[in-house]
C-alpha positions as CSV (number, residue, x, y, z in Angstrom):
1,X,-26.4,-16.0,17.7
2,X,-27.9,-12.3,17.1
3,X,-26.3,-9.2,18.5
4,X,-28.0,-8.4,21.9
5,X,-29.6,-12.2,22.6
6,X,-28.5,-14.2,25.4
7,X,-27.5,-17.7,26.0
8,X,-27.2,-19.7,29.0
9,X,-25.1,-23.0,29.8
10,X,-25.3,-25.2,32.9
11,X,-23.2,-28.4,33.4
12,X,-24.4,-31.9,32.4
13,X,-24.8,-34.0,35.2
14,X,-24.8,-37.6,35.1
15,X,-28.2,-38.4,36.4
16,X,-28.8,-41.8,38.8
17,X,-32.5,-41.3,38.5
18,X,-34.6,-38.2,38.9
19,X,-37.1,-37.1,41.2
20,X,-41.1,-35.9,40.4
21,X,-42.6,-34.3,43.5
22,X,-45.8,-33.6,42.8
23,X,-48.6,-31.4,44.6
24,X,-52.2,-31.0,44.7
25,X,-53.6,-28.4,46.9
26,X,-52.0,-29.7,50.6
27,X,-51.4,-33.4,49.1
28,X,-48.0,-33.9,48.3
29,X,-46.6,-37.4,46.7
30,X,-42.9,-38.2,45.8
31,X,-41.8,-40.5,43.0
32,X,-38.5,-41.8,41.9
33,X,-38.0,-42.6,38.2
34,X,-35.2,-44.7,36.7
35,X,-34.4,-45.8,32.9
36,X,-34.6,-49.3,32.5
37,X,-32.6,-48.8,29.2
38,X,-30.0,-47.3,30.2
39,X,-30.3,-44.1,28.9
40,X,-29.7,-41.1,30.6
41,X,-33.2,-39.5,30.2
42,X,-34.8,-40.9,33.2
43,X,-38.5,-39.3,32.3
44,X,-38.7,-42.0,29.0
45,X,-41.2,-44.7,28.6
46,X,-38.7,-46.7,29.1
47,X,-38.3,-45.7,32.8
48,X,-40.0,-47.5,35.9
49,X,-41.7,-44.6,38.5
50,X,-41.5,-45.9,42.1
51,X,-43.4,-44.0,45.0
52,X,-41.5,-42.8,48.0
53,X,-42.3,-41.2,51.2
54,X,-41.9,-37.4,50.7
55,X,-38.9,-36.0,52.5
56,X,-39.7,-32.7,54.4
57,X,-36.8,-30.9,52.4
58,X,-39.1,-32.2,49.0
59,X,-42.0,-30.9,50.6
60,X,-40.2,-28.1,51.6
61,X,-39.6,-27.3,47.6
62,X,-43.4,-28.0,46.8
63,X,-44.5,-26.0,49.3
64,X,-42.4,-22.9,48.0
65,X,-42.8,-23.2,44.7
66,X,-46.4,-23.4,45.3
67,X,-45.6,-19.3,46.1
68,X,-44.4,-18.3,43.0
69,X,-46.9,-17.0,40.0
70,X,-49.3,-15.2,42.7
71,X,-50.1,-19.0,43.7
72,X,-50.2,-22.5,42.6
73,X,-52.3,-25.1,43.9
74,X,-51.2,-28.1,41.2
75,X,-47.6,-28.4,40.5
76,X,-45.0,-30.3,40.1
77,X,-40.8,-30.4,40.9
78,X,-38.7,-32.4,39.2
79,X,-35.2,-33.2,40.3
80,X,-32.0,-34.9,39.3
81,X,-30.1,-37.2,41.7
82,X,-26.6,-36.9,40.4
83,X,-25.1,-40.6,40.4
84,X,-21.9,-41.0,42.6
85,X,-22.8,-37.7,45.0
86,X,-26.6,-38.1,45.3
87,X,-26.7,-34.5,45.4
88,X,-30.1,-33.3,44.1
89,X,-30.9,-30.7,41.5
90,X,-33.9,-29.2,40.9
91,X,-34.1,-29.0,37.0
92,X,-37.9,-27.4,36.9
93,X,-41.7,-26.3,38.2
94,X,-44.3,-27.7,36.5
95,X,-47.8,-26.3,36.1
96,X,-51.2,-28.4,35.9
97,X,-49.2,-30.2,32.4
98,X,-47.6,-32.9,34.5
99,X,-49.8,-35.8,34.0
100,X,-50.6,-37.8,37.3
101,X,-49.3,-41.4,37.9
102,X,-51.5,-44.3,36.2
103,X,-51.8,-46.1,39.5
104,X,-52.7,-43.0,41.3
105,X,-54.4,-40.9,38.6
106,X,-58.5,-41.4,40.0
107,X,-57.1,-40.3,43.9
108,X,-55.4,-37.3,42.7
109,X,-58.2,-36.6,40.4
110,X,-60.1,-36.7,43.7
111,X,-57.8,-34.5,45.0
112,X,-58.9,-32.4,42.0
113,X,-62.1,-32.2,42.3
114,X,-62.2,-31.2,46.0
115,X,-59.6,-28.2,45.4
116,X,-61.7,-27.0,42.7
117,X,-64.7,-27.2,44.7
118,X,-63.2,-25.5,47.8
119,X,-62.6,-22.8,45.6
120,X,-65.7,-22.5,44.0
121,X,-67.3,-22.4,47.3
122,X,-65.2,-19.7,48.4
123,X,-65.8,-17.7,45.2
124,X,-69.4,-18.1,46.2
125,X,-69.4,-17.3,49.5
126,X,-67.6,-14.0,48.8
127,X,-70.3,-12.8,47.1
């Protein structure tokens, strides 16, 4: 390492699955992902993504993450639920790179579309 750089270390933590909470302008959707493999990445190919009814404390994270950068309408939070505790760790916020869900990929896209109009709109009614 360089004089005057930094570096940072955080504890591994054994992972039981992780969590992708993911929001599109008010729509929110909640997915759990687990390794089929048995690997401890859990966001592999090799993992089966389940839906699950988004908890008001993962809406809660959407919702204020959606605050930070002036403002985002697209995001997503992923999580780690440590195995033995089920204590959850947020781990990151992701921009518009996520990638949607192949089984819910043309509704979100919907969802898309009708943020982007609304904003259009707005731009044009401003002026």
């Amino acid at each position: 390492m360089m004089p005057n750089e930094h570096c940072f270390a955080e504890p591994f933590i054994v992972g039981a699955c992780d969590l992708r909470i993911q929001k599109i302008g008010a729509h929110c959707r909640a997915f759990r992902r687990r390794d089929v493999a048995g690997e401890w990445k859990t966001n592999t190919g090799t993992a089966v993504m389940e839906e699950l009814a988004c908890e008001p404390r993962w809406q809660a994270w959407a919702d204020a993450a959606a605050g930070i950068f002036g403002g985002l309408d697209i995001l997503t939070v992923d999580a780690i639920v440590e195995e033995g505790t089920g204590k959850e760790w947020i781990i990151e916020v992701n921009g518009t790179s996520s990638g949607l869900h192949p089984d819910h990929a043309a509704e979100d896209n919907e969802h898309i579309a009708e943020l982007v109009l609304a904003k259009m709109n707005k731009c044009v009614a401003q002026r």
